[in-house]
N, C-alpha and C positions, 0 to 999 in steps of 0.2 A: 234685457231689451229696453228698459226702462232709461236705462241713462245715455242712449243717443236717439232718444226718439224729442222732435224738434217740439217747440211751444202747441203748437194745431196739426197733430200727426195725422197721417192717415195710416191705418195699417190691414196688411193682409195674410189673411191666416187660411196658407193653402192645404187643408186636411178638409178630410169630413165629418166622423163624430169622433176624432181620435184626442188623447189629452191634450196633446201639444198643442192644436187648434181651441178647443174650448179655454186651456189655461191663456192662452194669449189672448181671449175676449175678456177673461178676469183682471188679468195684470195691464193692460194695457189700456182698460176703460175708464178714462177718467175725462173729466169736463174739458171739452174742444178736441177730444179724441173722435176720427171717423174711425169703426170699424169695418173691414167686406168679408165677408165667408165665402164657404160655398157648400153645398150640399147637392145630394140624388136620393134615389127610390120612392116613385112617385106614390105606393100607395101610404107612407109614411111621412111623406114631402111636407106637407102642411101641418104638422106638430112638430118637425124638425124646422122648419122655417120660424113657427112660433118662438122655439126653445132659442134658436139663435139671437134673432131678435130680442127676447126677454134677455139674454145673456150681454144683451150688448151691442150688436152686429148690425149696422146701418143699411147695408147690402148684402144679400142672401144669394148666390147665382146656382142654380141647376146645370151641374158642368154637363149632363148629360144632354138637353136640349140646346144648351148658347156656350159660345165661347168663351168663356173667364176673360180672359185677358181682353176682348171686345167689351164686356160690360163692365171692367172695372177703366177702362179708358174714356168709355162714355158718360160714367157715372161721375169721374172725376175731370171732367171737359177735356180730355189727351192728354192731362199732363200724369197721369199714374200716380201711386200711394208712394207713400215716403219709405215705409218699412213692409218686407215682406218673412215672416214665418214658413219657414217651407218644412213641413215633416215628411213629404209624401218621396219625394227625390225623381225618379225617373221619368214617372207621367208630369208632373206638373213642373219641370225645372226649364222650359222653354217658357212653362205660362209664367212663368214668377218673372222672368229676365224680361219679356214683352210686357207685364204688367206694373214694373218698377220704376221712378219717373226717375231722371235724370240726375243724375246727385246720388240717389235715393241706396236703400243697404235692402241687401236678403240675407237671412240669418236662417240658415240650414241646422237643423237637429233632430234628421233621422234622413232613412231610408228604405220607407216600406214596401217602395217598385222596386227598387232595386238601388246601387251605387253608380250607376254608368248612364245619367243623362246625353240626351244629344245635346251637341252642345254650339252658343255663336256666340263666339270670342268678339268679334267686332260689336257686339252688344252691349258686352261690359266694359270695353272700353270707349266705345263713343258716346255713351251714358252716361261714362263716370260711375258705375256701380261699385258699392262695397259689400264685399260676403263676407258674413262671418260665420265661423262653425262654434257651435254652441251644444255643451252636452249636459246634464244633469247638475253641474253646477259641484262647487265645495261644501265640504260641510260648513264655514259662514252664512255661505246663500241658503242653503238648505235649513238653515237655522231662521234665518230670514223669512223664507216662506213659511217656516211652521207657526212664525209671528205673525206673521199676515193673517192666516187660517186661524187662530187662538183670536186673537183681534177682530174677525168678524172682517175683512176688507178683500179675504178671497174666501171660498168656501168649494168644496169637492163639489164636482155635480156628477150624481146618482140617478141612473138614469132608471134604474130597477133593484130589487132585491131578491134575488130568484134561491131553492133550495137545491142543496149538491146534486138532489139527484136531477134536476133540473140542467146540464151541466150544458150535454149535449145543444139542446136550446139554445142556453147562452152564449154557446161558440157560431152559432148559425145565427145568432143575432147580430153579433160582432162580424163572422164572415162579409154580411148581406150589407154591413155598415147601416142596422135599422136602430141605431140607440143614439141616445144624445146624451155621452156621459160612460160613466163608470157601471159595468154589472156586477152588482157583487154577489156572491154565492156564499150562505148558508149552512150549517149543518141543518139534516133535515127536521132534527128535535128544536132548534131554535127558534127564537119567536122572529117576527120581519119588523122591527119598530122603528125603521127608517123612512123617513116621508119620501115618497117617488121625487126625484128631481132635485132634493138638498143632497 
């Protein structure tokens, strides 16, 4: 992502609490970087909004009450972000193409709605848009990131430490998209000595 994002990027990370969005507020926040998210579930809304925010995230949107692609046009006076992350695919690949300014790239790496957006051709090209598909990366890159993470300049975020038997939970947490970050489970003899959040 890193090496075609311009001097003052703006970028947009269309997931919820999933990695792909949280890692693109880590790698992508550096000095004159704007970031936008977005988030839902209100009654967890407001320490998800926090956590974003503390992650980086200049604009936080509630796809569920406003439109994405209305508040990140407003936000950035019509002219849309420079770079968009899309992990989500189905639901949010109309809001990615109306949210991406002119010129501007969406870098797709995943598909958790599904593979078969709707789709307006005349969008990406009157735009000018560039996609790229992007997956997991070589082991170079992957080596790369483990330097980053050993270096202290990305770090996992942990959103809980829950025990096995605990399991059920943790898949209804993820279901409900109420976490911000990684759950990790436990053997239940194990101690929990990871700080909520790192």
């Amino acid at each position: 992502i890193q090496e075609f994002l311009s001097p003052r990027p703006q970028c947009h990370a269309a997931g919820r609490t999933d990695e792909p969005s949280i890692g693109t507020v880590g790698m992508v926040r550096s000095p004159g970087t704007q970031l936008l998210g977005r988030q839902t579930e209100r009654e967890v809304l407001e320490r998800l909004l926090e956590a974003a925010r503390g992650a980086g995230a200049e604009l936080v949107v509630d796809y569920t009450t406003e439109k994405v692609d209305e508040a990140v046009r407003r936000h950035t006076a019509k002219r849309g972000v420079d770079v968009i992350v899309d992990s989500i695919g189905e639901k949010t690949w109309m809001t990615s193409l109306r949210s991406v300014r002119r010129g501007g790239r969406i870098v797709t790496c995943g598909a958790t709605t599904g593979p078969n957006p709707p789709e307006e051709i005349r969008l990406i090209y009157w735009k000018q848009i560039s996609i790229l598909g992007s997956t997991m990366g070589n082991d170079r890159e992957f080596r790369a990131l483990l330097h980053a993470v050993a270096s202290g300049r990305l770090a996992p975020r942990i959103d809980r430490v829950l025990s096995l038997s605990d399991a059920p939970a943790a898949y209804q947490l993820l279901e409900e998209g109420r976490q911000f970050g990684k759950i990790v489970l436990v053997p239940d003899a194990a101690k929990k000595e990871w700080p909520d959040g790192d």
